[in-house]
C-alpha positions, -999 to 999 in steps of 0.1 A, spaced: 594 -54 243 629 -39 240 659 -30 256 649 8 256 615 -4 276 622 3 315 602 -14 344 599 22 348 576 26 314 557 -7 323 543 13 361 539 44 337 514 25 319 479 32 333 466 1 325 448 16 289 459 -20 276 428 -36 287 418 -67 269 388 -67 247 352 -72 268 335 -97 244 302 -114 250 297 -150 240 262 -164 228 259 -198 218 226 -220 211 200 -244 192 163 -250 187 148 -257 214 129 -283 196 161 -306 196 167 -311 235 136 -338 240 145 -352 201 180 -357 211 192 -353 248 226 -360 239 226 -330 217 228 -306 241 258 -316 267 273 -316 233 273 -281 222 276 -268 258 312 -285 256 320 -269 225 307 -237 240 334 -239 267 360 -246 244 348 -214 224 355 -195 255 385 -207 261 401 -197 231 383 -166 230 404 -160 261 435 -169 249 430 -148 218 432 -119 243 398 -118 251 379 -107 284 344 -133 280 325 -111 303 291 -126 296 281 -160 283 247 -178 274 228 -207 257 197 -203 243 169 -216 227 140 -191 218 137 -154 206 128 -148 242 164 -164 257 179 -143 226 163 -110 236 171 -114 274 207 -122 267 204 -91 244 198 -68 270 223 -85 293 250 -76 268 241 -40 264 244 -38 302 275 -55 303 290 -30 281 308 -51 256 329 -44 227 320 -75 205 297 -100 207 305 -136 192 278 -157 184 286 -189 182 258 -211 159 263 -242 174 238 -261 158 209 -244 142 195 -215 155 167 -196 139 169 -161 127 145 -149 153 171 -160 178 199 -144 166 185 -109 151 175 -94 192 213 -107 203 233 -82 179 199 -56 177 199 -52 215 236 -54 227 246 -22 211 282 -42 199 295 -57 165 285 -88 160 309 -119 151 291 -151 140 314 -182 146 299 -217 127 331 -244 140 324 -278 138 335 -300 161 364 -316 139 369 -314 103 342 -336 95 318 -366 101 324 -399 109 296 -403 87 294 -442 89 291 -439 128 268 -400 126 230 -403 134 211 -371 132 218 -357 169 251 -361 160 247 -348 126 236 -315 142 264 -308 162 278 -304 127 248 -275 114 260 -246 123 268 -235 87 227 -243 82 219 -209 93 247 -186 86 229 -177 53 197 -172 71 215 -153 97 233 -128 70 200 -121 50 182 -113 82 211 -90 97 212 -72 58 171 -69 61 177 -57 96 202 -31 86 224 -52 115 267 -52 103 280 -84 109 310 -105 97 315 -144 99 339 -171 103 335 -204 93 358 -233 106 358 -261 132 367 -261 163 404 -268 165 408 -248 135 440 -225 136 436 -204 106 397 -199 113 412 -190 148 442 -164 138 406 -151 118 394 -143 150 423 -132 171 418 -100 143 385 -92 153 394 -95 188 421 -70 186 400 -48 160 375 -49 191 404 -37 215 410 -9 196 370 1 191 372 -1 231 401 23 233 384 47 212 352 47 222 363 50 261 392 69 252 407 102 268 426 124 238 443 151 252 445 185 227 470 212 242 479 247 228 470 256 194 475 247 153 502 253 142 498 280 118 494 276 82 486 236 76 449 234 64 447 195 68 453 192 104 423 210 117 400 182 129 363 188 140 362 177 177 323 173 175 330 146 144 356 125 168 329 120 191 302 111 167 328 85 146 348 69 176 329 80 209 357 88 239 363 124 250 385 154 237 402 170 267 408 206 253 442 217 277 453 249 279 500 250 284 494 263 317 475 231 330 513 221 321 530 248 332 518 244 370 526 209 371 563 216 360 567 243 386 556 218 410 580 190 398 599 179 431 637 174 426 635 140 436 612 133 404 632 149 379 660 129 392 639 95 383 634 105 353 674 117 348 682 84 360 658 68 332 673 86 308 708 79 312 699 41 311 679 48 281 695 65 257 728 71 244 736 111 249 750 128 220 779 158 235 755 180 221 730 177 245 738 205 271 728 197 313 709 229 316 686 219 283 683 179 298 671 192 333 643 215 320 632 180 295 632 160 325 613 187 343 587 189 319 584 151 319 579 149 350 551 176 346 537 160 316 533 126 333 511 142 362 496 158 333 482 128 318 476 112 354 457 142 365 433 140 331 432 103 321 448 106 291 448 80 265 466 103 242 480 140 237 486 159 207 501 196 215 515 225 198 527 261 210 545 288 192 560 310 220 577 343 212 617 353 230 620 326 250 590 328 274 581 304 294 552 287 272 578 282 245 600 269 268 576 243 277 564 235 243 603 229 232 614 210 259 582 185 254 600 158 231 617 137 260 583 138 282 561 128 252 585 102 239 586 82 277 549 90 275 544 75 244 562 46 249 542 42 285 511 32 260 501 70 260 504 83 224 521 121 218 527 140 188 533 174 180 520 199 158 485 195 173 479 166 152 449 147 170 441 123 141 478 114 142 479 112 180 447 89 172 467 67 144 495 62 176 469 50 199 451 21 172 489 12 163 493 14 200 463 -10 212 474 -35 186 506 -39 202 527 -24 169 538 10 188 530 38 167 561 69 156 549 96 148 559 101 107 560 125 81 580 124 45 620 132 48 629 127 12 628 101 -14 662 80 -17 662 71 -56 700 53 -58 690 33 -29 650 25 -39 635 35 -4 614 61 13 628 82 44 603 92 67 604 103 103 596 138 122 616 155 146 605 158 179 584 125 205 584 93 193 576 57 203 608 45 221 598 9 226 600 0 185 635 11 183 663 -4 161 687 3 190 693 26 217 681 57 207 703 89 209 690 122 230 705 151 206 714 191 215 697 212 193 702 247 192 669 254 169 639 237 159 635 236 124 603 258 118 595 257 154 604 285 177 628 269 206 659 245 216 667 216 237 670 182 233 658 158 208 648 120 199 669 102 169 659 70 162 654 40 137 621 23 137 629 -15 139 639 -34 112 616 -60 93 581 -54 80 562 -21 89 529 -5 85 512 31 78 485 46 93 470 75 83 438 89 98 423 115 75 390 131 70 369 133 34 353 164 21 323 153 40 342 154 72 341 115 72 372 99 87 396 77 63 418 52 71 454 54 47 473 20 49 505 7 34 528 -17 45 568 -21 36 599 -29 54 626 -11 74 658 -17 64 695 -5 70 714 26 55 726 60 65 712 83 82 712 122 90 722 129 120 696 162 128 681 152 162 652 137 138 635 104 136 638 85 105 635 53 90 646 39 53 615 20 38 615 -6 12 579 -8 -6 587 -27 -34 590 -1 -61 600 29 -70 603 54 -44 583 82 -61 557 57 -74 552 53 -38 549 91 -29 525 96 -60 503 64 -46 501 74 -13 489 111 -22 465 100 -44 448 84 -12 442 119 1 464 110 38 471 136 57 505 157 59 514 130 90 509 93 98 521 68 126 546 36 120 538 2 134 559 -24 132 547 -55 112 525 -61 86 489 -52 99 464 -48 70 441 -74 82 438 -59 120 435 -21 107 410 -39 80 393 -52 110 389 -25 131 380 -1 100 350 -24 97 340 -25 134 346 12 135 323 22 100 355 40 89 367 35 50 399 22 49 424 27 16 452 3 8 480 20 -13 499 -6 -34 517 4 -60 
């Protein structure tokens, strides 16, 4: 969290940042509980100490079991499904057969995670007898386990550790936030207001193929389920959000009181907006024509959509849903998630300039952003006030959510670093980005993925969590390194 981020953002959030709902299944062979009583108590412990860290990784254990037969498997099955989950971690104890395991992931309708930790690093092998032993067996099945799921046409993904384990448990903290982000997509709200904006072929994206990749719901909005909510902005409101503002930002002298009081006006809108409809995100575009009031509305959006945004409630422009959608994943895992384009490549300085005017994601800021006077939009019909910002500096990552010929989504990732230099100062967004090589190398790599004309920034380096969550979502995912 940063300076920029205002108690005021934090009770804007509508509490979209739920952690991940995982189930927990844990077991052994039933045959083993006369053999060796102690056996049991055993595992149970190191069941509890499963869910404990589970917890702390961020997630919500929302059901847990122990079983012992097929039957116990499918029950707990079923009990998952109803609970709704997002992943389910099975936890292989000791040995468990593959008819055990196969009804678990089959039945619960979630990814499945199989966990083999021992209970230290190894045996005291001169001190082990064989109920001992089998608190150490959980690797017995994993191969069993993986040939049944591939037979069963069942996805799964494993780690193998013991219990105590930190790197087999920074392993799992990834799926755990992959999960989040399958959660926030699949029960997700993604607003859609106005209209394309005319003439860019790539960011058309079928509305029917959202809900059949990621679940969730596309709220088509029309400007005047905005406009009525801006003509019923109180003066009181808009002076909250005045107030916020000042705090906020530094204000350039080219920002003019008449343009700042219609942006605060339309935040104020915008946020009852996204109340009103349970939005977990918002992409928007609308031309206008002389002024009206629709293009008044659609250039006076950026300060609404940037407090929005940094509120946990994605906005872009340009009606750029699959960018609005690259916010929110960058968003869930707790990297922000500015809405990016290509400014120009900076050969005598070896880095990349990217940024977009208009919203952006206030909380990642270098420093206090700056609210700028503009008198036009470039190719945009409009004026008012802008966002100018530097996304932190350190390591960052691209996201960029495209679609394939077949209409299949894509995921586009490259990672680089932020660092210092000049910038223009347009009322624009942008950020200098070190990737290790040769600026146009870069721009020639990236395109080759097929991305889209836009992308979000996160900060930090996130391959492992976006190749995470492209697994639990059944998305491709594309690493650009050149």
């Amino acid at each position: 969290m940063t300076a920029v981020e205002s108690d005021e953002m934090r009770e804007r959030s509508f509490d979209r940042r739920r952690a991940s709902r995982v189930g927990l299944v844990s077991g052994g062979l039933a045959a083993y509980w006369p053999q060796f009583p102690e056996l049991r108590p055993m595992l149970e412990v190191s069941n509890e100490r499963v869910r404990q860290r589970l917890e702390s990784a961020g997630a919500e254990v929302v059901s847990s079991h122990f079983v012992s037969t097929p039957e116990e498997g499918i029950a707990a099955g079923d009990e998952l499904r109803r609970s709704d989950v997002d992943l389910v971690v099975i936890f292989l104890a000791t040995y468990m057969t593959s008819t055990m395991v196969v009804p678990i992931a089959q039945r619960s309708g979630a990814p499945a995670l199989l966990l083999d930790l021992a209970p230290t690093p190894s045996m005291d092998h001169p001190n082990t007898d064989t109920g001992r032993w089998l608190a150490y067996c959980g690797v017995c099945p994993l191969p069993e386990v993986a040939n049944a799921f591939e037979r069963c046409d069942v996805p799964f993904r494993s780690i193998s550790g013991w219990l105590e384990d930190e790197g087999a448990w920074a392993r799992v903290e990834t799926w755990v936030k992959a999960a989040r982000v399958r959660s926030a997509l699949r029960n997700g709200r993604h607003g859609l207001m106005g209209h394309l904006y005319p003439g860019m072929l790539d960011t058309s994206t079928d509305l029917t193929l959202v809900h059949a990749h990621f679940g969730g719901h596309v709220e088509v909005l029309e400007f005047d389920d905005l406009r009525v909510r801006v003509e019923d902005a109180d003066g009181a409101q808009v002076d909250r959000v005045l107030d916020d503002v000042h705090r906020m930002f530094e204000l350039d002298a080219s920002v003019s009181q008449e343009d700042l009081g219609w942006a605060a006006r339309v935040a104020v809108g915008l946020d009852r907006l996204a109340r009103d409809f349970r939005l977990d995100s918002l992409a928007y575009y609308h031309r206008g024509l002389r002024g009206e009031v629709h293009e008044r509305l659609g250039a006076g959006m950026i300060l609404g959509a940037s407090l929005l945004t940094a509120a946990g409630v994605p906005a872009c422009g340009e009606y750029e849903l699959r960018t609005s959608l690259a916010m929110l994943i960058l968003e869930r895992l707790g990297a922000g998630g500015a809405f990016a384009e290509f400014q120009a490549l900076n050969f005598s300085d070896g880095v990349v300039e990217m940024g977009h005017d208009g919203p952006s994601h206030l909380a990642i800021s270098d420093a206090r952003p700056i609210l700028r006077g503009l008198d036009r939009f470039h190719g945009k019909r409009g004026w008012g006030v802008s966002v100018e910002f530097d996304v932190r500096h350190g390591p960052v990552t691209l996201l960029s959510l495209t679609q394939r010929r077949d209409g299949a989504f894509r995921m586009v990732v490259a990672e680089g670093e932020v660092v210092g230099g000049p910038h223009p100062n347009i009322g624009n967004t942008t950020s200098r980005i070190d990737f290790g090589c040769d600026p146009g190398l870069f721009a020639d790599a990236w395109a080759a993925a097929r991305p889209a004309h836009h992308w979000a920034i996160g900060v930090g380096h996130l391959y492992e969590e976006l190749r995470a969550t492209a697994d639990l979502l059944g998305v491709e995912l594309v690493r650009v390194q050149p």
